[in-house]
DSSP file (Angstrom, degrees, kcal/mol; ACC not computed):
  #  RESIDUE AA STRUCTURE BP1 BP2  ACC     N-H-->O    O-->H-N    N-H-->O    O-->H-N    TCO  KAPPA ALPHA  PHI   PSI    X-CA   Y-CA   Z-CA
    1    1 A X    > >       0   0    0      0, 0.0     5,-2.2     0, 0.0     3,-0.9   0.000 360.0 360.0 360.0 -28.9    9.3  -18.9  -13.0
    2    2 A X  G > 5 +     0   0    0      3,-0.3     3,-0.7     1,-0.2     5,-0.0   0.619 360.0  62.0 -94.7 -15.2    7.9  -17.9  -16.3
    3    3 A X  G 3 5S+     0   0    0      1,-0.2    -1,-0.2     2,-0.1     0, 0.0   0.488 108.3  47.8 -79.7 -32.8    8.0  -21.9  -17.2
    4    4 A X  G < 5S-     0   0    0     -3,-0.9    -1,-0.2     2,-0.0    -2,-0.2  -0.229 121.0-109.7-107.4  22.3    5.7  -22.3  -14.5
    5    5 A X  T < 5S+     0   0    0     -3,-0.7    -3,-0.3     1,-0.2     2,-0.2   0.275  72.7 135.5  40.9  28.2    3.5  -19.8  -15.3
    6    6 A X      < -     0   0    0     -5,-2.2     2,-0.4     1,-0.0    -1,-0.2  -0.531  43.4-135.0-104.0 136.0    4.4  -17.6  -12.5
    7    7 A X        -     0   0    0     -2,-0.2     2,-0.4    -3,-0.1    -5,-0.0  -0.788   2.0-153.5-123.5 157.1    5.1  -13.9  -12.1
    8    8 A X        -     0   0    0     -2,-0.4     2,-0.5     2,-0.0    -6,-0.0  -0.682  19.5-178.5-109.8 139.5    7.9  -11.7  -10.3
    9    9 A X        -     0   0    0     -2,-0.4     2,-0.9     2,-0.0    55,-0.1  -0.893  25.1-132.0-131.2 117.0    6.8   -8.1   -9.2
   10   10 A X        -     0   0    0     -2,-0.5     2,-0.2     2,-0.0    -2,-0.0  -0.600  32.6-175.0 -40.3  71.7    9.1   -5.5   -7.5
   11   11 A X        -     0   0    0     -2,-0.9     2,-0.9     1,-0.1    45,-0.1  -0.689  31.3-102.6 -94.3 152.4    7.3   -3.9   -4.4
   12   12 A X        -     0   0    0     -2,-0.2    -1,-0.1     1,-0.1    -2,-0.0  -0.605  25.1-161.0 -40.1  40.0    8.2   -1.2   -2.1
   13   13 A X    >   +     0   0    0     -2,-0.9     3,-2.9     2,-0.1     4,-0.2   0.624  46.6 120.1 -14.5 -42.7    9.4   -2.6    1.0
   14   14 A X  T 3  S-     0   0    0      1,-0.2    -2,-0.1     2,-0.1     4,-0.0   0.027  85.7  -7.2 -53.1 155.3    9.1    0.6    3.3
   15   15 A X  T >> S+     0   0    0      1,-0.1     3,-2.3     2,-0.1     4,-0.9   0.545  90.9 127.1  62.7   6.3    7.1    0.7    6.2
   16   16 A X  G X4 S+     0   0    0     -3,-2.9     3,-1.1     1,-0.3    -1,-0.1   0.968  78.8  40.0 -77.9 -26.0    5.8   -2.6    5.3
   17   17 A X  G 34 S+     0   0    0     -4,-0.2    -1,-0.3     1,-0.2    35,-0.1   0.261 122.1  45.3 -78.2  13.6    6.7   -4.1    8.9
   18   18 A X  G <4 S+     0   0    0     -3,-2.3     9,-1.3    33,-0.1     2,-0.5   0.522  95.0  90.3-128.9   5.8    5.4   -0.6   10.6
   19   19 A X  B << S-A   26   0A   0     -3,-1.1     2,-0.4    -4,-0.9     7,-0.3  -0.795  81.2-115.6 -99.7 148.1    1.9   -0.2    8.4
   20   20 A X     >  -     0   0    0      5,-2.4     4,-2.3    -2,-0.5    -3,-0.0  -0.810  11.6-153.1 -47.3 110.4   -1.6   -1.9    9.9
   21   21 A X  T  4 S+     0   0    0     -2,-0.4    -1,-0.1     1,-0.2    -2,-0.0   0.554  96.8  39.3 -59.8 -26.0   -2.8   -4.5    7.8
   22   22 A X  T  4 S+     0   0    0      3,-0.1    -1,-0.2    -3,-0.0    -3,-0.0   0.834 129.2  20.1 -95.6 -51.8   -6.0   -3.6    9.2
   23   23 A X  T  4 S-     0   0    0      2,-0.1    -2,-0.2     0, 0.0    -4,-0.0   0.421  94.5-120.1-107.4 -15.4   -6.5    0.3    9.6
   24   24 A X     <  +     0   0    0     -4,-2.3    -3,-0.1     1,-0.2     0, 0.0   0.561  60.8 161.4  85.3 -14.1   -3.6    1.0    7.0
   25   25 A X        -     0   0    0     -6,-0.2    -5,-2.4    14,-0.0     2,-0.5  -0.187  23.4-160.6 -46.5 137.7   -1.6    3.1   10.4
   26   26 A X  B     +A   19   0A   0     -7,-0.3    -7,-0.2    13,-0.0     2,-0.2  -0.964  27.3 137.8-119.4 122.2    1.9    3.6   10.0
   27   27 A X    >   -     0   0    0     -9,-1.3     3,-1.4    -2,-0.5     4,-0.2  -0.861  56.0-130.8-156.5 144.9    3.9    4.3   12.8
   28   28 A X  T 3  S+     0   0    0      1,-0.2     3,-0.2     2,-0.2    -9,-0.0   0.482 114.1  56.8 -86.3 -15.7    7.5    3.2   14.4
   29   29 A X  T 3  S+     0   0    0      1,-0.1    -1,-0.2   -11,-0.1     3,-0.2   0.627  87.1  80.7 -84.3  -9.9    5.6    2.5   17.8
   30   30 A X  S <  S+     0   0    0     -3,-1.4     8,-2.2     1,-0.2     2,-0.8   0.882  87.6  56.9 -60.3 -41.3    3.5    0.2   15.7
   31   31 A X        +     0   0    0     -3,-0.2    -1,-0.2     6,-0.2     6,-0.2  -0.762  68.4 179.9 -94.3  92.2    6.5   -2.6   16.0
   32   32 A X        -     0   0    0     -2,-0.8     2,-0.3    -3,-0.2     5,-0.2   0.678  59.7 -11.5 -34.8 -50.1    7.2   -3.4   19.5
   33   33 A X  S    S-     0   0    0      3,-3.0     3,-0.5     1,-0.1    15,-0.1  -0.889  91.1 -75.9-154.2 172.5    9.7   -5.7   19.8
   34   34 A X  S    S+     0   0    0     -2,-0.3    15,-0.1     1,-0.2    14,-0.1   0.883 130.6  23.4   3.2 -78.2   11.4   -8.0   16.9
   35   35 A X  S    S+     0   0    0     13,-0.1    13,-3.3    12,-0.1    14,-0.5   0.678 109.6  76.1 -77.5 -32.9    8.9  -10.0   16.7
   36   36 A X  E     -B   47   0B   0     -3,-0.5    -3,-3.0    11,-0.3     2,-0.2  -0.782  43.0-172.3-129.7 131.6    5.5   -8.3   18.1
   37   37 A X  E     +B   46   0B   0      9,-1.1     9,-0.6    -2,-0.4    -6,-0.2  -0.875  11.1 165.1-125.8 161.7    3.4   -5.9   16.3
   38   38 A X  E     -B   45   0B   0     -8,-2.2     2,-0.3     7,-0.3     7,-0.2  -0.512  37.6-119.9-169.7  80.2    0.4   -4.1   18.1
   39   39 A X     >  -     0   0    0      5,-0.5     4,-1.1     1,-0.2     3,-0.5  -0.544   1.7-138.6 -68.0 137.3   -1.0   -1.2   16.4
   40   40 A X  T  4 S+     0   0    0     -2,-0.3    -1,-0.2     1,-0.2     3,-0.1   0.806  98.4  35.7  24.6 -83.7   -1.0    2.0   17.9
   41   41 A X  T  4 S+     0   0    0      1,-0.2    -1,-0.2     2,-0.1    -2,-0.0   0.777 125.8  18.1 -37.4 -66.7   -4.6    2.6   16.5
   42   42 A X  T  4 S-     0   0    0     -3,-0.5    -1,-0.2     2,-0.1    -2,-0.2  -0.113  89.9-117.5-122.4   7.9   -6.6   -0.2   16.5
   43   43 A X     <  +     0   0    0     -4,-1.1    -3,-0.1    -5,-0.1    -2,-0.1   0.602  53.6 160.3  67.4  -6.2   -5.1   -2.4   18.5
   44   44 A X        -     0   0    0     -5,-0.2    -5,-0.5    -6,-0.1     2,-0.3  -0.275  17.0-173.6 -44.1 155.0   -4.3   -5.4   15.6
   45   45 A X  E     +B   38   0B   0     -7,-0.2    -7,-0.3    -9,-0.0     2,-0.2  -0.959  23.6 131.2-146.6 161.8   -1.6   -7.7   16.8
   46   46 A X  E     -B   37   0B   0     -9,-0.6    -9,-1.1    -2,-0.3     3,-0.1  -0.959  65.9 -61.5 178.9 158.9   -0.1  -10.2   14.9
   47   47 A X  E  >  -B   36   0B   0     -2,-0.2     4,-1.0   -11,-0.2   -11,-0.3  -0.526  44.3-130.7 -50.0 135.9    4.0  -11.2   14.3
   48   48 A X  H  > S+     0   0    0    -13,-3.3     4,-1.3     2,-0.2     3,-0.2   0.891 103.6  49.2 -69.8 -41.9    5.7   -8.4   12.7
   49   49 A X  H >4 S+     0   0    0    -14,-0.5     3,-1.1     1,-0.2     4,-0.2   0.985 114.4  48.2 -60.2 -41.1    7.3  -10.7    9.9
   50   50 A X  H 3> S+     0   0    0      1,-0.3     4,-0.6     2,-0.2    -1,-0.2   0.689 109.8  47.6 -77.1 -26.4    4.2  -12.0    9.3
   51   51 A X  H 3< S+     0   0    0     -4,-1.0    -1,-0.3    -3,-0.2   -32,-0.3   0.291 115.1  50.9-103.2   9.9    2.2   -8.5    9.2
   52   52 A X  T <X S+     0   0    0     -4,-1.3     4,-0.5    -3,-1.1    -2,-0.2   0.416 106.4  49.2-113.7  11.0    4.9   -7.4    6.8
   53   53 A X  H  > S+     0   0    0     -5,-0.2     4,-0.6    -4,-0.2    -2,-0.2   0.664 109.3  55.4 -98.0 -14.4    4.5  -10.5    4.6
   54   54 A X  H  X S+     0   0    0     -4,-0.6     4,-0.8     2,-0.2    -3,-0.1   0.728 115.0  39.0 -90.4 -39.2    0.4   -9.5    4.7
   55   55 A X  H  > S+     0   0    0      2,-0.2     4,-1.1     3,-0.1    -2,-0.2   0.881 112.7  59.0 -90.8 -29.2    1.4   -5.6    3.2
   56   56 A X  H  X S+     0   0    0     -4,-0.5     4,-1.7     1,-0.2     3,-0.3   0.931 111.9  35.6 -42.7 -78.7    4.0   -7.1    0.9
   57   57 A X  H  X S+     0   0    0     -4,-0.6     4,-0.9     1,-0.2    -2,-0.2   0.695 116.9  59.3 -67.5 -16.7    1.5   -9.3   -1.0
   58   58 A X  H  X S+     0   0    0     -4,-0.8     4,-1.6     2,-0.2    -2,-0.2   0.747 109.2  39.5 -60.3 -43.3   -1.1   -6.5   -0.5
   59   59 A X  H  < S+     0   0    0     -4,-1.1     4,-0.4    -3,-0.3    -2,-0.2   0.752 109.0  60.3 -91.4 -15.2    0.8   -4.0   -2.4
   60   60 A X  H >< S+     0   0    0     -4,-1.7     3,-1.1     2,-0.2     4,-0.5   0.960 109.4  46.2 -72.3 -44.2    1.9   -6.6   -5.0
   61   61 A X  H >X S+     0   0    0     -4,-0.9     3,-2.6     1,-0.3     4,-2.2   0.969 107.2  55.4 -31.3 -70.3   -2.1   -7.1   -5.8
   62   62 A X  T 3< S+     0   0    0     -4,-1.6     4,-0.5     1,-0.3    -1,-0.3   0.431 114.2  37.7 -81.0  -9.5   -2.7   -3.7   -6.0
   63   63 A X  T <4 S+     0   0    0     -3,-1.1    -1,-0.3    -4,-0.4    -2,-0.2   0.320 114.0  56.2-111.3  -8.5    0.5   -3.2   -9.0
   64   64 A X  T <4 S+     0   0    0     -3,-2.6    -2,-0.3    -4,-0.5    -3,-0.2   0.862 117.6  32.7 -90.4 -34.9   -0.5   -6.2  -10.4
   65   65 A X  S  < S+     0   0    0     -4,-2.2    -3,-0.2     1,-0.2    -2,-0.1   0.974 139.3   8.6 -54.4 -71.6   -4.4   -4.5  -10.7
   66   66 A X  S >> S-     0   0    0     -4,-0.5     3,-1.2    -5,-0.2     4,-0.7  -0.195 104.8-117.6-119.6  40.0   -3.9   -0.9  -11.3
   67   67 A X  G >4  -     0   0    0      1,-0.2     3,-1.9     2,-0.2     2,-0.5   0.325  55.7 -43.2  31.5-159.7    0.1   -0.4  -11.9
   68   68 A X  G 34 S+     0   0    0      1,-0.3     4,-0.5     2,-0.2    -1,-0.2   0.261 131.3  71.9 -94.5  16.1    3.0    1.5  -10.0
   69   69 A X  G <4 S+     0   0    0     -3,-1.2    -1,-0.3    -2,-0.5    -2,-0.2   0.614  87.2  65.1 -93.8  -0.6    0.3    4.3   -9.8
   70   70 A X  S << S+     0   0    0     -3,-1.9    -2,-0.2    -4,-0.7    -7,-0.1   0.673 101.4  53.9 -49.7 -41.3   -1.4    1.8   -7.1
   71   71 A X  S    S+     0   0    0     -4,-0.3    -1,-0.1     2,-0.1    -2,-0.1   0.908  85.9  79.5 -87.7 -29.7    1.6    2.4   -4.9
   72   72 A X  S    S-     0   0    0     -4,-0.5     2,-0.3     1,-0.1    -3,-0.0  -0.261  86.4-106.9 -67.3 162.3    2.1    5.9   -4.4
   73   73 A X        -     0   0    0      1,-0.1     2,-0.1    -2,-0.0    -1,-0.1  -0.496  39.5-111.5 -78.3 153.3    0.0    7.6   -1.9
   74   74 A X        -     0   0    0     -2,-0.3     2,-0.4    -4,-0.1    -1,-0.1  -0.355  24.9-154.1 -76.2 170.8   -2.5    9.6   -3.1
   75   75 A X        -     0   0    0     -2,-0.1     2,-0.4     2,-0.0     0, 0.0  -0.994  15.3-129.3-137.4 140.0   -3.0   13.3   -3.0
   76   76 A X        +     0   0    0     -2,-0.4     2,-0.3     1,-0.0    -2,-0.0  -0.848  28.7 174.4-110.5 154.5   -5.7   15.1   -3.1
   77   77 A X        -     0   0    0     -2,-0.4     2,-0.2     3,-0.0     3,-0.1  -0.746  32.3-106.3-130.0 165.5   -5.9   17.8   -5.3
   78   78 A X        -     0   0    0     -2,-0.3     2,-0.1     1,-0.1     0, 0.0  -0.681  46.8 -91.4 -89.9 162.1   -8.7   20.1   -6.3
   79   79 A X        -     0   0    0     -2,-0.2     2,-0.5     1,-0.1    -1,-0.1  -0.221  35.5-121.1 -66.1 141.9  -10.5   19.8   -9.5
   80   80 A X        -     0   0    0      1,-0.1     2,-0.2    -2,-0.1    -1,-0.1  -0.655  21.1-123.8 -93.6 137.8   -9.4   21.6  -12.6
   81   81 A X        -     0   0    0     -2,-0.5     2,-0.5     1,-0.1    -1,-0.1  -0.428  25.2-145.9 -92.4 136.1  -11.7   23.8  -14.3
   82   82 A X        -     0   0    0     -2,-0.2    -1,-0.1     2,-0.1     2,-0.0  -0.792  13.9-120.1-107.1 148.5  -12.1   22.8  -17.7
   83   83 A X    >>  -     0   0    0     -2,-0.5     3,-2.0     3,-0.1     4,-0.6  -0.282  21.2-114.7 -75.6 138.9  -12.7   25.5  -20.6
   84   84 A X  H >>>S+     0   0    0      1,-0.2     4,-1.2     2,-0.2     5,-0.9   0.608 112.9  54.5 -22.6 -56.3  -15.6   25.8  -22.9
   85   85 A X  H 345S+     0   0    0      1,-0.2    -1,-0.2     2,-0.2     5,-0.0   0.175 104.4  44.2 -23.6 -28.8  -13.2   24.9  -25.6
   86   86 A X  H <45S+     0   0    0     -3,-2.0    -1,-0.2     3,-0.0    -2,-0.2   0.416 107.8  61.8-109.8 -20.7  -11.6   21.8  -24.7
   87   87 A X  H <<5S-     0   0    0     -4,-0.6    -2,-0.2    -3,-0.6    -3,-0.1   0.866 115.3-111.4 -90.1 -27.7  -15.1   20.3  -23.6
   88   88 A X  T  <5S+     0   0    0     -4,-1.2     2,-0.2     1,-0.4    -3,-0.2   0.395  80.5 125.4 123.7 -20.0  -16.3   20.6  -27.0
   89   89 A X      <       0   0    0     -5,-0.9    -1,-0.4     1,-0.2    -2,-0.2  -0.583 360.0 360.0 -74.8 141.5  -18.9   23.6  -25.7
   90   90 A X              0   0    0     -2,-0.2    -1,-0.2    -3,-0.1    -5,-0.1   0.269 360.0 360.0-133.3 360.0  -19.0   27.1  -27.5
């Protein structure tokens, strides 16, 4: 691959056949049958292999852009207050 300029990246299979390509839902009602996906949410439909081939290559972008901190979910956290001292004020 590397001969061919091409590059290999490791993504995170879960959920990728249960998430919405579209609205980002994840749920186990999301995949219907084998084959058939339908979210819950928003109503996307599409092949399931095919909407897990669509979040696969999504999440691979998104580690090739901003790196394995791309993949975790976020949390939000509150800001921390920073001291007179460290900002450089006295």
């Amino acid at each position: 691959m590397a001969w061919k300029g091409g590059m290999l990246f490791a993504v995170p299979p879960h959920y990728t056949s249960q998430e919405c390509p579209e609205c980002h839902h994840v749920a186990a009602d999301n995949r219907q049958t084998q084959a058939r996906f339908v979210c819950v949410q928003c109503h996307y439909e599409n092949h399931a292999d095919h909407v897990g081939a669509i979040n696969i290559k999504e999440r691979g972008y998104r580690l090739l852009a901003c790196g394995d901190a791309a993949l975790s979910r976020s949390v939000k956290q509150e800001p921390t207050e920073v001291s007179q001292l460290s900002s450089g004020m006295q």
